[in-house]
N, C-alpha and C positions, 0 to 999 in steps of 0.2 A: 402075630399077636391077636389076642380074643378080643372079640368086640364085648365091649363091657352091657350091661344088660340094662331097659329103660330105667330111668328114676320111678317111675310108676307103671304097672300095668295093672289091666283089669283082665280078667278070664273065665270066661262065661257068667257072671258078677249077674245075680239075682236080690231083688230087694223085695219084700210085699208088706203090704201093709191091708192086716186080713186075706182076702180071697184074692185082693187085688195084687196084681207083680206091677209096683212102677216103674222097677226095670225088671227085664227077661234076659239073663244068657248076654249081656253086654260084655265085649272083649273089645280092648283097642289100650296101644302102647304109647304112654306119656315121654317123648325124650327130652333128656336136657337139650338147652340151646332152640328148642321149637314152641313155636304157639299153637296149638291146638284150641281150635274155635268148637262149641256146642251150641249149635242151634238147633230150632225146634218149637210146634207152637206150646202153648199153656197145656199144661199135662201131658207132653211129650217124656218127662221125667227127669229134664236139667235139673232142676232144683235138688231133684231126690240124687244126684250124682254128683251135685257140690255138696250134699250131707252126708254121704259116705266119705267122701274123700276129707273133710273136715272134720271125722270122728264124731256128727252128732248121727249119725244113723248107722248100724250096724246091719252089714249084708247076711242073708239068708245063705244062699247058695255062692258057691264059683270062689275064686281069689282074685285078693286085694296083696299084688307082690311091692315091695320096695324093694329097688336095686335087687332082683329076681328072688327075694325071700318072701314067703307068704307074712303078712301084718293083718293086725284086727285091731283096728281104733276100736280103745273103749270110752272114747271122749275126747272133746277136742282139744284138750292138755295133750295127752299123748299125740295128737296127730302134729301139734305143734313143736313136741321135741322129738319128733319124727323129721322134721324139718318142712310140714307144708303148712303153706301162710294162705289164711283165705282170708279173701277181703268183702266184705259182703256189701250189698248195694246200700242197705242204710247205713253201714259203716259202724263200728265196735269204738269210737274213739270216745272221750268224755270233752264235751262240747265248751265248758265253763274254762276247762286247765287250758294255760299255753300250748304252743307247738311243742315245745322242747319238751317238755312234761308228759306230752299225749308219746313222742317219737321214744323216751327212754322208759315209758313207766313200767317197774316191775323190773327196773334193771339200772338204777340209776347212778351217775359215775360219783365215786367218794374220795376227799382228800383228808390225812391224818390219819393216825392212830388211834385205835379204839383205847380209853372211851371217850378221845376226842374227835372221833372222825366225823365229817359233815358232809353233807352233799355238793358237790363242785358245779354252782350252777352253771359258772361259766366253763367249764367242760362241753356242759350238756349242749349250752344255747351254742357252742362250736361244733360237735358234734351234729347240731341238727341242721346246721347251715350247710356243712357239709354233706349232707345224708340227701338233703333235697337236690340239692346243685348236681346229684352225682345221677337222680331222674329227671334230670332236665328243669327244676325247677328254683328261679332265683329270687331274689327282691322280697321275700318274704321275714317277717321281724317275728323271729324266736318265741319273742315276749307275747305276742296278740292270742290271742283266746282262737281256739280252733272252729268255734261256730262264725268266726267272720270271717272264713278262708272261703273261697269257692270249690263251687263242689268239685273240680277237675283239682283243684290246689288239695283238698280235701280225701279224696283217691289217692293222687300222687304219695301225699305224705304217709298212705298207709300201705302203700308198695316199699317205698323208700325204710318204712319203717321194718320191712318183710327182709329185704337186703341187707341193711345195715346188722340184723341180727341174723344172718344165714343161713336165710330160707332157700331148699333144693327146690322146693317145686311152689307155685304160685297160681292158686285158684282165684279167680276172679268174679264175680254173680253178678251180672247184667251192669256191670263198672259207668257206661255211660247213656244213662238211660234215667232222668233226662240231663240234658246239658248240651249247653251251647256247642259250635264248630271248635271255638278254643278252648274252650274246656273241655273237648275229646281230643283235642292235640294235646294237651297237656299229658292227659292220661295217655295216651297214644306212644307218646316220647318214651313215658315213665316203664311200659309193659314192654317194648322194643329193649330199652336198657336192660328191661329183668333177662331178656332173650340173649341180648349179646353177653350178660356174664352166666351164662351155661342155666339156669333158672329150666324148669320143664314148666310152663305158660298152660293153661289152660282158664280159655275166658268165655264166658259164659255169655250169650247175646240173644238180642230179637230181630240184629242189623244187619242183613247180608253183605251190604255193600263195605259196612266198619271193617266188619269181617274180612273180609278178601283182601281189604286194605293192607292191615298187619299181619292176618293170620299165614299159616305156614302149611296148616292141614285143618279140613271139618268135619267134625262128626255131627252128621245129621241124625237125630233122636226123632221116633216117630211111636206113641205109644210104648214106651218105653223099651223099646227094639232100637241098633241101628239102622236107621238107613237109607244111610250111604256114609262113606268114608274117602273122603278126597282128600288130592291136593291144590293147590296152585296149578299145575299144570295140569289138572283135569278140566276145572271149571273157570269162566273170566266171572265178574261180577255180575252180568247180566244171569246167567246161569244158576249163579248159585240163590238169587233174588225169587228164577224159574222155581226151582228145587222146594225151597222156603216156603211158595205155596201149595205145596202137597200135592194131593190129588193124583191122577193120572200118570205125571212124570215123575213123582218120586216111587211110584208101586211099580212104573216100569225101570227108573234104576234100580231100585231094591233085586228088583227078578233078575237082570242084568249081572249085577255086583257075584249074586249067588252062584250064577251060570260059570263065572269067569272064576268064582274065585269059590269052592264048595265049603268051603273050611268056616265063613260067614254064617251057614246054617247052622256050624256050634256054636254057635256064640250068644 
């Protein structure tokens, strides 16, 4: 039987903005069921690789495959009925509506026939209990307004909301950052849950040690190049913390990776 092809890849994926390339020739395969971590300092080019993958930036050069067909977001509507849910670090939610409100909006459950039909609120406020409890998250009342949730409660709900409407892949932008120990357990739970229901995970960080925590594979962005591409079994936390501060050992993994592996100098 054929192995089925990643939820996402990238291949040699060029983006510029004028003279500038914020990514170069970037390649690396998104699979369902894994997290894939992107670290990197400030103008490594995360940002500009969660806005391709989220339809708001359109790549120059290379492809951008779903389930091995070349795609070209032409906005993040389509990348959303593409099936990938990004959750951005300020978060897209409206702060004043309920939980239930924020989890179904633009999709809301209805009882009756038109032109009697209404909105079933207590569907919804069911629905969104269920939708949280299913990322780890409980005790929370439907009815309270989404700006008095914490921010790890606040994430979750927008993972949970990624799920509940079946999102294949799940982009994440610096998800905890900042926030308490339990408020990255929260989130921590919730991105773990996306992973065990087949979800392709990609989370966006500044944290090496978060990183290592949950993640599964890194891709370290360096001036918008790879490099380096691990896994778990390449690197322990300490390592990857080394890696993170540049310099010296990641210009000698980089020459390393290439040495081993030539196929990285297309990319």
């Amino acid at each position: 039987m054929s192995t089925p092809p990643p939820v996402l890849e990238l291949r040699g994926l060029t983006v510029r903005f004028g003279s500038v390339a914020a990514l170069h020739r970037v390649g690396v395969t998104l699979d369902g069921g894994r997290i894939t971590c992107v670290l990197g300092e400030n103008g490594s080019g995360k940002s500009t690789l969660v806005s391709v993958l989220s339809g708001l930036t359109p790549h120059d050069e290379g492809d951008l495959l779903l389930d091995g067909v070349a795609v070209r977001f032409v906005s993040p509507r389509a990348a959303r009925a593409a099936g990938i849910a990004t959750v951005w670090q300020d978060l897209a939610v409206a702060p004043l509506l309920s939980v239930w409100r924020n989890l179904v909006l633009g999709a809301e459950p209805t009882r009756g026939r038109w032109p009697l039909r209404r909105l079933d609120a207590e569907a919804a406020r069911g629905t969104t209990v269920r939708a949280l409890e299913r990322v780890g998250v409980t005790g929370v009342d439907p009815d309270q307004p989404v700006n008095s949730l914490r921010a790890g409660e606040r994430q979750s709900l927008a993972i949970a909301r990624a799920l509940h409407f079946g999102a294949r892949a799940l982009v994440l932008d610096e998800p905890t950052a900042p926030m308490t120990i339990a408020q990255q357990t929260l989130v921590g739970q919730a991105v773990l849950r996306a992973r065990a229901e087949g979800l392709a995970v990609v989370l966006v960080t500044h944290n090496p040690r978060y990183a290592h925590l949950v993640g599964d594979r890194y891709l370290l962005l360096a001036r918008g190049q790879v490099a380096g591409d691990l896994t778990r079994a390449d690197v322990d936390a300490d390592d990857l913390t080394r890696l993170m501060a540049g310099g010296e050992e990641l210009t000698a993994l980089t020459t390393r990776l290439r040495e081993l592996h030539p196929e990285l100098g297309e990319r």
